[in-house]
C-alpha positions in Angstrom: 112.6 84.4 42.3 110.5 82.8 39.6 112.7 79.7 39.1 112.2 79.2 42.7 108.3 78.3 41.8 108.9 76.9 38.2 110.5 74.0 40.1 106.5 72.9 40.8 105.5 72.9 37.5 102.0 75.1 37.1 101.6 73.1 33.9 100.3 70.1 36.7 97.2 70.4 38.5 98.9 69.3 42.1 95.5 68.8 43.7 95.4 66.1 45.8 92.5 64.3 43.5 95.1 64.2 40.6 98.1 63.5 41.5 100.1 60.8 43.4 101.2 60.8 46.6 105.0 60.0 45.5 104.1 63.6 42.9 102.8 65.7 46.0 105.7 64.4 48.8 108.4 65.3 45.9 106.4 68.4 45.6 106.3 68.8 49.2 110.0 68.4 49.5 110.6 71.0 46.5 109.3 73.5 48.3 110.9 73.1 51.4 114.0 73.2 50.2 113.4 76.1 47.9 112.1 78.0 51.0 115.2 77.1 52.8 117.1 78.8 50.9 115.3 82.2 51.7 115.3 82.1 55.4 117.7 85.1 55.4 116.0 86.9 52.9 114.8 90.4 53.3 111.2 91.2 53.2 111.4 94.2 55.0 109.3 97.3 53.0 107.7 99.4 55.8 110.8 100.8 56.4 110.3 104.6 55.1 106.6 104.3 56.2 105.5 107.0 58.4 102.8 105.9 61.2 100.6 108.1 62.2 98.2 108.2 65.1 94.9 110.0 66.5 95.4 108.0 69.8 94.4 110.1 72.5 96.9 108.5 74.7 100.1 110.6 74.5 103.5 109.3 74.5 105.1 108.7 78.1 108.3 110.2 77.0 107.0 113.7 76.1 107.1 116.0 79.0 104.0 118.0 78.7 101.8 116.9 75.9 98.4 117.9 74.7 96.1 115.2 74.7 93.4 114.9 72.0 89.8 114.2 73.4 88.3 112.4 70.7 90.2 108.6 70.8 89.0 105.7 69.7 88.2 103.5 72.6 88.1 99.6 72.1 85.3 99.4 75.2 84.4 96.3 76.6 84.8 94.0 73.7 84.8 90.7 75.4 81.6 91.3 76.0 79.9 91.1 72.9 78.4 88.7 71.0 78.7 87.8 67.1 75.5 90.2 66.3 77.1 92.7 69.2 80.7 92.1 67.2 79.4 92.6 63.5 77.6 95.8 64.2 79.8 97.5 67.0 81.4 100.4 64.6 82.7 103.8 66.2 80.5 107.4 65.7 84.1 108.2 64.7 86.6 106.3 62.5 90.1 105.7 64.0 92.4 107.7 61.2 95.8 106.1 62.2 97.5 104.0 60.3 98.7 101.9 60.2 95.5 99.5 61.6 96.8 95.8 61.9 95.3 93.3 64.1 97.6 90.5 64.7 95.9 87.2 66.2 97.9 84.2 67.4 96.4 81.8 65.0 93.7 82.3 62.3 90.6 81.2 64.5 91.1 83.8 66.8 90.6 86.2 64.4 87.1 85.5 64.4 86.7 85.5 68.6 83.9 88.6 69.3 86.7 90.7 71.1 89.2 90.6 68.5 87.0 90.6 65.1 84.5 93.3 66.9 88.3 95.1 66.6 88.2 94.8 62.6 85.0 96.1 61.8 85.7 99.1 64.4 88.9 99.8 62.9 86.9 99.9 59.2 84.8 102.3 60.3 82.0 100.5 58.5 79.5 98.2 59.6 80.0 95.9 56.2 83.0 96.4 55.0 84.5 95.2 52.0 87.2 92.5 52.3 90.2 90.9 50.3 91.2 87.3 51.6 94.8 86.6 50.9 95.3 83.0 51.2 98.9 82.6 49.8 99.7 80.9 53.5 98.1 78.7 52.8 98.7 77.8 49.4 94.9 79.0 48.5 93.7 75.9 49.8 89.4 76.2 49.8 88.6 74.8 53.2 91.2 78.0 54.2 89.5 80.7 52.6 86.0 79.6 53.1 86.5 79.2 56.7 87.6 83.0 56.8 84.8 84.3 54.0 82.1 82.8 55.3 82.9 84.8 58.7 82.4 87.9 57.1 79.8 87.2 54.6 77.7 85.9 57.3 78.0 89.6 58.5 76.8 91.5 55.1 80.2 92.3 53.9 81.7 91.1 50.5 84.7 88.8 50.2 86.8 88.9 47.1 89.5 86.5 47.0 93.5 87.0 45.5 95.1 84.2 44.9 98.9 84.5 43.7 100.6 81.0 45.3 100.6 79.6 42.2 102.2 81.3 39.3 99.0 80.7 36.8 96.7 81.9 39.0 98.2 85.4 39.5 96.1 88.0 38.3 97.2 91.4 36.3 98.8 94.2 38.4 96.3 96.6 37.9 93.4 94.0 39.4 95.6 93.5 42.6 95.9 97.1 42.5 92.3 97.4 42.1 91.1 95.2 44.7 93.7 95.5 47.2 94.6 99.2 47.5 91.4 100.6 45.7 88.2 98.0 46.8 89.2 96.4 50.4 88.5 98.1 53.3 90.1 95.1 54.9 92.7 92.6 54.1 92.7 89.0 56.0 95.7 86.8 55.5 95.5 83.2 56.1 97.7 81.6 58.4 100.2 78.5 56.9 104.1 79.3 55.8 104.8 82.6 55.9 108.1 82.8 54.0 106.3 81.4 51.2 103.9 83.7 51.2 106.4 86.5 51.7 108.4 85.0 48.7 105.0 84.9 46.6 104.0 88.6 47.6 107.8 89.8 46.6 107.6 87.9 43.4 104.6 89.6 42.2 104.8 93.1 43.5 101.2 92.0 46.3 104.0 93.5 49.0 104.2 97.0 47.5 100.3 96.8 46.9 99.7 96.2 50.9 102.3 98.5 52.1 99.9 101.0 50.0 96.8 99.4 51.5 98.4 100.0 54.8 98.9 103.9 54.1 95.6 104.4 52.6 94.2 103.1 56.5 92.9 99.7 55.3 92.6 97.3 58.0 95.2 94.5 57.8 94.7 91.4 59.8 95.3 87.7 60.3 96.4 85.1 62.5 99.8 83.1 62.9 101.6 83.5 59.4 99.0 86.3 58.8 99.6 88.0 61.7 103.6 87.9 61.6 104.6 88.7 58.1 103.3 92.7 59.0 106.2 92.7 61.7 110.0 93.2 61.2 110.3 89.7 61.6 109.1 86.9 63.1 109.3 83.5 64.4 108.3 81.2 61.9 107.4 77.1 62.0 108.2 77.8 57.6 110.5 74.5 57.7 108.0 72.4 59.2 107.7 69.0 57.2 103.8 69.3 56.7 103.6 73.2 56.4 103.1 72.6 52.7 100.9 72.3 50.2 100.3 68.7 50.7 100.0 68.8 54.3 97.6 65.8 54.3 100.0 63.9 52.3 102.9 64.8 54.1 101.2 63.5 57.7 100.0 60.5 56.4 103.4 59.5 54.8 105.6 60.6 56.9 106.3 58.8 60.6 106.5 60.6 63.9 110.3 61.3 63.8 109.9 62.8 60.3 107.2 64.9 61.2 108.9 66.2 64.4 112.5 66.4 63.0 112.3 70.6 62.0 113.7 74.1 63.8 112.0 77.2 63.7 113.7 80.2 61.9 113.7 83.5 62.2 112.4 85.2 59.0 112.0 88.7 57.4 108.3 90.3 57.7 107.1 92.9 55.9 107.9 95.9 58.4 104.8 97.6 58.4 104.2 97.1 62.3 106.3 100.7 63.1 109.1 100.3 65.6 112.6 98.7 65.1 113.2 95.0 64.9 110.5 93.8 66.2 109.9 89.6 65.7 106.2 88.5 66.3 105.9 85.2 67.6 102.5 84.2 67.5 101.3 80.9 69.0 103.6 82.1 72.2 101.5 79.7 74.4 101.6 76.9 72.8 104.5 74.1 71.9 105.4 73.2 68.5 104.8 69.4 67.0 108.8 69.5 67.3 108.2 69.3 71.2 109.9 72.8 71.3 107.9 75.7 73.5 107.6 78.8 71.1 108.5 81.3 74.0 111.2 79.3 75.0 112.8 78.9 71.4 112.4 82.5 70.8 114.1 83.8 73.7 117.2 81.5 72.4 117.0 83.3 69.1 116.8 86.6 70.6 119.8 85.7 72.9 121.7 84.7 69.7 120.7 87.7 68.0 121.4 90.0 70.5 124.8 90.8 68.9 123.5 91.4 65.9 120.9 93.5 67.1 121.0 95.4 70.2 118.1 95.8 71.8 115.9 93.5 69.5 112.6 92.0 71.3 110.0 90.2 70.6 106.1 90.3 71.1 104.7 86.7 71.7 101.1 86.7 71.2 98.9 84.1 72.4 96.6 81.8 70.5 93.9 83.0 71.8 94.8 86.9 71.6 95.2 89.6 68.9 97.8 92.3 68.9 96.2 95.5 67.8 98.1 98.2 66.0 97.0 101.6 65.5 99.3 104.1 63.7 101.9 104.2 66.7 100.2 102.9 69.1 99.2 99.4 70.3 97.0 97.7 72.3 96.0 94.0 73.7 92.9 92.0 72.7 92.2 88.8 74.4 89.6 87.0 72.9 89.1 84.7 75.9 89.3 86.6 78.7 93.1 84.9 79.4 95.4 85.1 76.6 97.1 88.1 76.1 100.0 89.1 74.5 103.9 89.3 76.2 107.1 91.5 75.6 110.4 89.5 75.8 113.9 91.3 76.1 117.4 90.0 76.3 120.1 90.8 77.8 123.4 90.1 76.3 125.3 90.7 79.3 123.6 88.1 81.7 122.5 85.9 79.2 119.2 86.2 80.2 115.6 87.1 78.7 112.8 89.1 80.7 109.4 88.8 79.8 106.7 90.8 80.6 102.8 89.4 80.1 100.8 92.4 78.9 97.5 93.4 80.7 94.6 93.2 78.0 93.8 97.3 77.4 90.5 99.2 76.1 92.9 101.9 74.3 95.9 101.9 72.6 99.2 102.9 73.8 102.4 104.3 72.4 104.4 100.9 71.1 107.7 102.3 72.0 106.0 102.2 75.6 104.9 99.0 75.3 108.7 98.0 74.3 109.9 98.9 77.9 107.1 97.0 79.7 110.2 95.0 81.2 112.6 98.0 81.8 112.3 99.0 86.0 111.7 102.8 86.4 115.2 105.0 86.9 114.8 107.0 89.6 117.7 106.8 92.3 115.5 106.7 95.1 113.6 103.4 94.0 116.7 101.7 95.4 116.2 102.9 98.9 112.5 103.6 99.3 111.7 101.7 102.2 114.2 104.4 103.6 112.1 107.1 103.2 109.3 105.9 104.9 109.7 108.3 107.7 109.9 111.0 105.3 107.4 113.9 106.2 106.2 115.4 102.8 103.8 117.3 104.6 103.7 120.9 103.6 100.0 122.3 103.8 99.0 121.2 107.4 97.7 125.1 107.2 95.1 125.0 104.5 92.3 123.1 107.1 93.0 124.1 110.2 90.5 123.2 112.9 88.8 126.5 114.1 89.8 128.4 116.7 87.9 129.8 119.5 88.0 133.5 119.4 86.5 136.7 121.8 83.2 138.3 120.8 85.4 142.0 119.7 87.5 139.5 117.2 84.6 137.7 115.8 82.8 141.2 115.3 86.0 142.9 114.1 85.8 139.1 111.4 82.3 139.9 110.5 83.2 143.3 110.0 85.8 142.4 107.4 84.0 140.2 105.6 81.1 142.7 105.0 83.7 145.2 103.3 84.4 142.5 100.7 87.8 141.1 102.8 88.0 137.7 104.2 90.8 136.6 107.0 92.8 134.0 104.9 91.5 130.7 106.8 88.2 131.3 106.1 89.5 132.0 102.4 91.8 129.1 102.1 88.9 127.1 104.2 86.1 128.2 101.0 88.5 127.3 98.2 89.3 123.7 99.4 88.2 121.0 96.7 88.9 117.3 96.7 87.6 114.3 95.5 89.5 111.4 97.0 88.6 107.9 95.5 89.5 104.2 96.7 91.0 103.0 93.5 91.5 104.8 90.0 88.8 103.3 88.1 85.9 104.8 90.5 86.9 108.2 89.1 85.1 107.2 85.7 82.0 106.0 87.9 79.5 109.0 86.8 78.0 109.7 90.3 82.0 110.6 91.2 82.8 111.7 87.7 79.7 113.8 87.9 81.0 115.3 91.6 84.8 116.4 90.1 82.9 118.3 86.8 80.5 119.2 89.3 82.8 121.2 91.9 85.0 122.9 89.0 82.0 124.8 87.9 82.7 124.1 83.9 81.0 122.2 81.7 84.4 121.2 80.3 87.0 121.8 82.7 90.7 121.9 81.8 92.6 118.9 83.3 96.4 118.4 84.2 97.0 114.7 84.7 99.8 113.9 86.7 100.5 110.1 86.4 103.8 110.2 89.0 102.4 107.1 90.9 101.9 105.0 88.5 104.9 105.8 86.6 103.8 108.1 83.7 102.4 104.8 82.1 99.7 105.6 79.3 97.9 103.3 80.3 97.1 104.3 83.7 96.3 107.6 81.7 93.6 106.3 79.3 92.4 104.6 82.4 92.2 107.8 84.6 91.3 110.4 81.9 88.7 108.1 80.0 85.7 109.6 81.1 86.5 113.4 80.7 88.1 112.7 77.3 84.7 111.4 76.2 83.4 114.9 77.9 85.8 117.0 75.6 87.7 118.3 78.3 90.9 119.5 77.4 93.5 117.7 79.4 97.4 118.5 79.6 100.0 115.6 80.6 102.5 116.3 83.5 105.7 113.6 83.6 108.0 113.9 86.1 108.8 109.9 87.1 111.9 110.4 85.3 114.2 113.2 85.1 114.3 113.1 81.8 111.0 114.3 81.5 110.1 117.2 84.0 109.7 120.0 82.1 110.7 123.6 83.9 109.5 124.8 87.1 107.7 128.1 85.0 106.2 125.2 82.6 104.9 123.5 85.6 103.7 126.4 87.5 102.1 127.4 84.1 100.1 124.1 84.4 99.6 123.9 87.9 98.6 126.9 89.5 97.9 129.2 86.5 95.6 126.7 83.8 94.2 124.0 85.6 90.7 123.6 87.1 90.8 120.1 87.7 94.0 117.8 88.7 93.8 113.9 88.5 96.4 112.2 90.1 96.8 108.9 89.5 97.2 105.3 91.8 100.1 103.4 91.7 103.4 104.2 94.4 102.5 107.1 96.4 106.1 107.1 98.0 107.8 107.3 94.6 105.3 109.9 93.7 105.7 112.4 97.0 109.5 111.7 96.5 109.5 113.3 92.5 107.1 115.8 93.6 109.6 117.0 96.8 112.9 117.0 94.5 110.9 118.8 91.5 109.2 121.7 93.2 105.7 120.3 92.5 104.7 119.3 95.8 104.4 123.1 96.7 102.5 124.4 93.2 99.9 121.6 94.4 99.1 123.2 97.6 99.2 126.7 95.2 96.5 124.5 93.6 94.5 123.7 96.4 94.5 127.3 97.8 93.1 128.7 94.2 90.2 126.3 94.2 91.2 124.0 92.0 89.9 120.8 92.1 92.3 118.4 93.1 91.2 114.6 92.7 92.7 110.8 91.9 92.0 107.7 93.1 94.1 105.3 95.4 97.4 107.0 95.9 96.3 109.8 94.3 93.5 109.9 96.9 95.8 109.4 99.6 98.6 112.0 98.9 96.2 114.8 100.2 95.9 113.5 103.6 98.1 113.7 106.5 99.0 110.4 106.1 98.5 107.5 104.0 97.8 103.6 105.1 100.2 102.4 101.7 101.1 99.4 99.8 104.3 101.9 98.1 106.8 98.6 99.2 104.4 95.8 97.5 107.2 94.1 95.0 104.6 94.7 92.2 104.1 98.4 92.6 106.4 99.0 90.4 106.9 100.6 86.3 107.9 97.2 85.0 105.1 96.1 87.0 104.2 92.8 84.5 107.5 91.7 84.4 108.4 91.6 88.0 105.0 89.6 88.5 106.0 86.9 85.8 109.5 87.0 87.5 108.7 86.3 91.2 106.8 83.3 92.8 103.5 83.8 94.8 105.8 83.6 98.3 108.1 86.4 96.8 105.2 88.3 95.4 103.0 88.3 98.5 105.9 89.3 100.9 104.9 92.5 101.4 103.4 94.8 104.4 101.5 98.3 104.5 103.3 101.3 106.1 102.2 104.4 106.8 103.4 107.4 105.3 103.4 110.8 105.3 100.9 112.8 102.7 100.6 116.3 101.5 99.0 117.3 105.0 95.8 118.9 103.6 93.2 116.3 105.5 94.4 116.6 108.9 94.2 112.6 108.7 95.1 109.5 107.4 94.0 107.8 104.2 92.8 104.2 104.1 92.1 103.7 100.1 91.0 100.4 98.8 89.6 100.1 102.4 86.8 97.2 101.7 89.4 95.2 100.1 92.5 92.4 101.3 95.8 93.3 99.7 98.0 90.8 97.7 99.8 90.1 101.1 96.1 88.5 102.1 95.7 91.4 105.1 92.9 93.4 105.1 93.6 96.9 104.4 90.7 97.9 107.4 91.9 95.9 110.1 95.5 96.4 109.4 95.1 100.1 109.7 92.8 99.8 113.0 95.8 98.1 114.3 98.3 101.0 113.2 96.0 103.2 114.6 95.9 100.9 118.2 99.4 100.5 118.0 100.5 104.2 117.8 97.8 105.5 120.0 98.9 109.3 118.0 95.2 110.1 118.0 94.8 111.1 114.2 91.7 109.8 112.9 91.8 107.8 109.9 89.1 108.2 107.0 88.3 104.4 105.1 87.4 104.9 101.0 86.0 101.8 99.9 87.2 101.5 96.6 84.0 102.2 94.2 83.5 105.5 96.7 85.0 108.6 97.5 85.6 111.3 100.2 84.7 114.5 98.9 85.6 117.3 100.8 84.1 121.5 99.8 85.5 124.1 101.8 85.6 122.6 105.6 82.9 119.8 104.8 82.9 116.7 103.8 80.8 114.3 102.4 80.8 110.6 100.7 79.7 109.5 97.5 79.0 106.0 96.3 80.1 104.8 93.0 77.9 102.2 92.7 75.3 102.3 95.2 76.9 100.4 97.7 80.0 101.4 98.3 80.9 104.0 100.9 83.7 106.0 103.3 84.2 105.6 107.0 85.9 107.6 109.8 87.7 105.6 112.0 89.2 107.2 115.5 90.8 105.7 118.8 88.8 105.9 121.8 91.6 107.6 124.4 90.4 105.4 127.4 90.3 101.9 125.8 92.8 102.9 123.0 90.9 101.0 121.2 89.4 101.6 117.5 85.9 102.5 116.2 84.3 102.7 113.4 81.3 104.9 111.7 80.2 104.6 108.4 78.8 107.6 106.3 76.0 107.8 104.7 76.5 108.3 101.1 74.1 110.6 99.5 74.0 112.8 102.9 74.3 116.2 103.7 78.0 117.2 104.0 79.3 117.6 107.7 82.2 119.8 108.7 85.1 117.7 108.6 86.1 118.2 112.2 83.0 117.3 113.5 83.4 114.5 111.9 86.9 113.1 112.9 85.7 113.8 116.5 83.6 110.9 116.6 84.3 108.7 119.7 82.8 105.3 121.6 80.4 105.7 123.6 
C-alpha cells in the first residue's frame, strides 16, 4: 500500500502556492490512477462487530417482546435552533453502539436537526471531538469549516491528519486521541477510497472500529458518511476529486471534467446489517450528468447476482441517516429530505424504492430493509372481498336496557345487596374504552391522562397490538411514546404475519390474564379484524373488555370496537410497504380510492367515523361521506364522529368526549326515520358523561 502514496513524493510540498500547475495536474492524475486500481478492494472490518441496542422499539420480527421503557427519543429536532441544537443532551445517554450519523454531504452535518443528533448521541453537552479530514486531503478551508462548528459550541477539536505519509502521527497518539480522547469523530467529505486506502495503510481503520465499540459518536457527510457502510456509491474517479481540485477545474475543459463513472467501493462495515451501499447525495445529479439514484439502481441490478438481496440506502443532501446499535432512524435537516431504501429484483429487472418517513426514534434496521417488501398475508389479495365480513362477536357486552316488572327489579336489587350482580349490569360496570380519531391523539396528555386514568395504576401494564398497521416499529414508538416515558411496562403482540403469532396460551397469557391497558394501533382495520378472526384473538379481546381492561387506540384501532367502522382499509396506500407503493403510483392511481363500511368487534352498538373533521386522500370528506352511507342504508344505527385530536371515551354504559387539544371534539350522528335524513349533535368535551343510549337516541326535531 505504501508505494501506492510514495508515487506523490512527501519530500514536495504540493501546496498549491509551491508548485506548478503542470506538478499538481500530474499529481492529480497519479492519484487517480493509483486509486483506480483499488476500486475492488476490501475495506470491510465491522464484520465480527456485535451491535448492540437500548432502543425501546423492539424488533417486528419477534413475536412477543418486552419493550424497555427508558429509549432515547430524538424529539422534535427540526425545531431547534443552533443554541437549542448545542445544548439539547438526553437526562439519559443512548448506550448502543454503534452511534453513526450519516449526512448526505458535509454541510448537513451541521443543520440543527441532524447535529442536535451528535451532541445527544455524546451524551455531553461539549464533547470532545477528532476531525478526520483524510477526504479531503486535510485541506484547511475543510477542517476549519467543520471545527469552527463545534468550537463555536464549547467543545474541543483536535485534528488527525494521515493523507499524507509525513504527516502521520505515532500509533499510540491515534490511539490516544481517537479511541481514548474523542467522544466524537467527524469525517470530511471528498474521495472516500482514498481515505479508506489512507486509514488501511496506517492502522486509523482498526482505531475507529474500536472508537465505534467503545460508543463514540461517528459522523460525517458524503465520503464521511459512506465509508462506515458495507459499501457505497462513490464519485472516487471524478477528475477534480483530488487534491488539486482547483487546478484540476481550471485546467481541465467541460468534457474532461464530466468524462468519469461512479464505482462501487468497499466501506468500512461498521453500519450492522449485510451489504448495505450508502449512497449519499441520492437527490442530486453528478457533474457527469448522471442522477445518483438512478446510477445506483443500475449497479444494484448488476450486482444482484453477486449478491442476493443487496440494497441500498440513498440519503439525501439535506438529510442524515442515524444509526444506533441496531437500530436506525431518519433525520431531515430541512424538513424535506429524507432518506430512501432501494431493492432489486433480479427476476424483473427492476428496482423498488421506498422514501423513508423522517422518525423521532430509531427502528430495527433489518425493518427498515423491508420498507419495500408488501405484507404476506393471503387475504391482502382479496380484501375488498371481505368487506361484508361480520367480525362482530360482543354485540352482548352493551346491550340497551331492558324494561323489566317491579318483582324482577326487586328480586335485581335484592341480588345485588348480597354481594351478586346479574351479568349485564357486571359486563355493563367493567366496560372501558378510549377510542381516538387518529394514533397520535393518544400521546395528547388530556387523552393519555384518561387511559392511565381509567386503569387505576400509576403505571399500568400495556399489550400493544400493532395488527393494523402492520407490526411496523414505527407505528409502535408512535403509539407507545407517551407511556414509555411514564415507565409502564408494555408487551408486544405480532400477529400480521403468521410467522409471528405466538400460541393461543401465550396470547391469552397477555390478553386476558396481564394486561390493564391495550393499545391498538391505526393503519388497515380489515387486515387487522381478518388476523384477529383466523388467530383466536378477536375473542380474548372481548375476554378483555369483560375483565375491565382498558381497551384503547386511535383510528382503526378506535374503530374496531364499534359495530361498524366508516374505513379507508382499501386506500392503495394502507398498506406495509406503505412508502414504496406511494413513490410507485401517480396522484390518479393513489387517490382512487373510496370508504366502505365494515364490520367491528360489535362492543359500541354503532358505527365509528375516525378522522371525522378531516378529507381523505381521495379529497371526500370523511363526515359527509358517512352521512350519506347513513342516508343511503336508512339501517338506523347511529354513527359516532371522532375528530381526530379527540376521543370517545366510554365507562361502564356512559360515555363521554375528550378534546386533545382544546378544540377538537366527538359527534353523534343519527337518521331521522321520517325525512331519512341525517343530523348531527356535537358533544361537549369536558361534560358530564351520558349513558350511551341516551345518547344515540338523539333525533330532529
Amino acid at each position: 500500500m505504501a508505494a501506492l502514496f510514495s508515487l506523490a513524493s512527501p519530500s514536495i510540498d504540493l501546496s498549491i502556492d509551491r508548485v506548478s500547475l503542470k506538478e499538481a495536474m500530474a499529481d492529480n492524475g497519479i492519484i487517480l490512477s493509483a486509486l483506480e486500481t483499488h476500486v475492488d478492494t476490501d475495506f470491510n472490518i465491522g464484520e465480527v462487530m456485535q451491535p448492540t441496542s437500548s432502543s425501546a422499539a423492539p424488533s417486528a420480527a419477534d413475536s412477543v417482546t418486552s419493550a424497555s421503557a427508558s429509549a432515547v427519543s430524538g424529539g422534535d429536532v427540526g425545531a431547534l435552533g443552533t443554541e437549542e441544537a448545542a445544548s439539547s443532551v438526553p437526562s439519559e445517554v443512548n448506550n448502543s453502539v454503534p452511534k453513526i450519523v450519516c449526512a448526505g454531504k458535509g454541510g448537513a452535518l451541521y443543520l440543527p436537526a441532524i447535529f442536535s443528533k451528535v451532541m445527544e448521541l455524546s451524551g455531553k453537552e461539549n464533547p470532545n471531538v477528532v476531525y478526520i479530514g483524510t477526504a479531503s486531503f486535510d485541506a484547511d478551508k475543510n477542517f476549519n469549516r467543520h471545527g469552527n462548528e463545534f468550537t463555536m459550541r464549547g467543545c474541543l477539536v483536535e485534528r488527525l491528519d494521515v493523507s499524507e505519509p509525513d504527516t502521520v502521527p505515532p500509533h499510540e497518539e491515534m490511539r490516544r486521541l481517537v479511541v481514548d480522547w474523542a467522544d466524537v469523530v467527524v469525517c470530511s467529505g471528498g474521495n472516500t477510497l482514498h481515505s479508506l486506502l489512507r486509514w488501511k495503510d496506517v492502522g486509523l481503520d482498526l482505531l475507529l472500529k474500536e472508537a465505534a465499540e467503545k460508543g463514540t459518536v461517528l459522523c460525517g457527510g458524503s465520503a464521511g458518511a459512506g465509508c462506515w457502510f458495507h459499501s457505497m456509491h462513490s464519485d472516487s474517479m471524478r477528475p477534480d476529486n483530488t487534491k488539486h481540485a482547483d487546478v484540476a477545474k481550471s485546467e481541465l475543459d467541460d468534457d474532461e471534467l464530466e468524462d468519469w463513472e461512479f464505482v462501487k467501493i468497499s466501506g468500512l462495515g461498521l453500519v450492522p446489517g449485510p451489504d448495505i451501499m450508502a449512497v449519499p447525495h441520492f437527490d442530486r445529479t453528478g457533474t457527469n450528468d448522471m442522477s445518483r439514484s438512478d446510477h445506483a439502481e443500475q449497479v444494484l441490478l448488476e450486482t444482484e447476482n453477486e449478491t442476493p438481496g443487496a440494497i441500498a440506502f440513498g440519503i439525501d443532501n439535506n438529510a442524515a441517516f442515524v444509526v444506533t446499535g441496531d437500530s436506525a432512524m431518519v433525520v431531515s435537516g430541512d424538513g424535506e429530505a429524507t432518506c430512501h431504501v432501494v431493492v432489486a429484483d433480479e427476476e424483473t429487472g427492476e428496482t423498488s424504492t421506498a422514501p423513508l418517513v423522517p422518525q423521532d426514534e430509531p427502528i430495527p434496521i433489518e425493518e427498515l430493509m423491508l420498507a419495500n417488501t408488501p405484507a404476506t398475508a393471503e387475504h391482502l389479495d382479496t380484501l375488498g372481498d371481505h368487506v361484508e365480513t361480520n367480525f362482530s362477536i360482543a354485540e352482548d357486552l352493551l346491550e340497551p336496557p331492558t324494561t323489566t316488572t317491579d318483582s324482577a327489579t326487586e328480586d335485581a336489587s335484592a341480588l345485588n345487596s348480597h354481594g351478586g350482580s346479574s351479568q349485564e349490569n357486571e359486563q355493563v360496570s367493567n366496560l372501558k374504552i378510549v377510542a381516538a380519531g387518529r394514533m397520535k391523539t393518544l400521546q395528547l396528555p388530556p387523552v393519555f391522562e384518561k387511559v392511565i386514568e381509567l386503569s387505576g395504576k400509576e403505571q399500568p401494564k400495556i399489550v400493544y397490538i400493532g395488527t393494523a398497521s402492520f407490526d411496523r416499529t414505527d407505528k409502535y414508538n408512535l403509539c407507545t411514546k407517551a407511556f414509555r416515558e411514564l415507565e409502564c411496562e408494555i408487551e408486544r403482540l405480532d400477529v400480521s404475519e403468521t410467522d409471528t403469532v405466538p400460541t393461543y396460551e401465550e396470547m391469552r397469557r397477555l390478553v386476558v390474564d396481564w394486561a390493564e391497558v391495550i393499545i391498538c394501533s391505526g393503519g388497515n382495520t380489515l387486515h387487522a379484524l381478518l388476523c384477529w378472526k383466523e388467530t383466536g384473538l378477536d375473542l380474548l379481546l372481548k375476554e378483555a373488555a369483560e375483565k375491565g381492561t382498558v381497551l384503547c387506540g386511535g383510528s382503526a384501532g378506535a374503530g374496531c370496537w364499534f359495530s361498524s367502522i366508516h374505513s379507508d382499509s382499501l386506500r392503495p396506500d394502507n398498506v406495509k410497504n406503505s412508502e414504496s407503493v406511494k413513490n410507485e403510483l401517480d396522484e390518479d392511481e393513489l387517490t382512487d380510492w373510496e370508504y366502505v363500511k365494515i364490520s367491528g368487534l360489535g362492543i359500541i352498538p354503532a358505527m365509528a367515523v375516525p378522522h371525522y373533521d378531516m378529507t381523505g386522500t381521495n379529497d371526500v370528506s370523511r363526515s359527509e361521506n358517512a352521512e350519506q352511507m347513513m342516508e343511503e342504508e336508512q339501517d338506523g344505527v347511529p354513527a359516532f364522529g371522532i375528530d381526530e385530536n379527540a376521543a370517545l371515551v366510554i365507562e361502564g354504559d356512559m360515555a363521554s368526549a375528550v378534546s386533545g387539544d382544546g378544540k377538537a371534539t366527538c359527534h353523534v350522528v343519527v337518521t331521522d326515520e321520517e325525512t331519512g335524513e341525517t343530523t348531527t349533535e356535537t358533544m361537549t368535551p369536558g361534560g358530564k358523561p351520558q349513558n350511551i343510549h341516551e345518547v344515540m337516541d338523539v333525533q330532529t326535531e
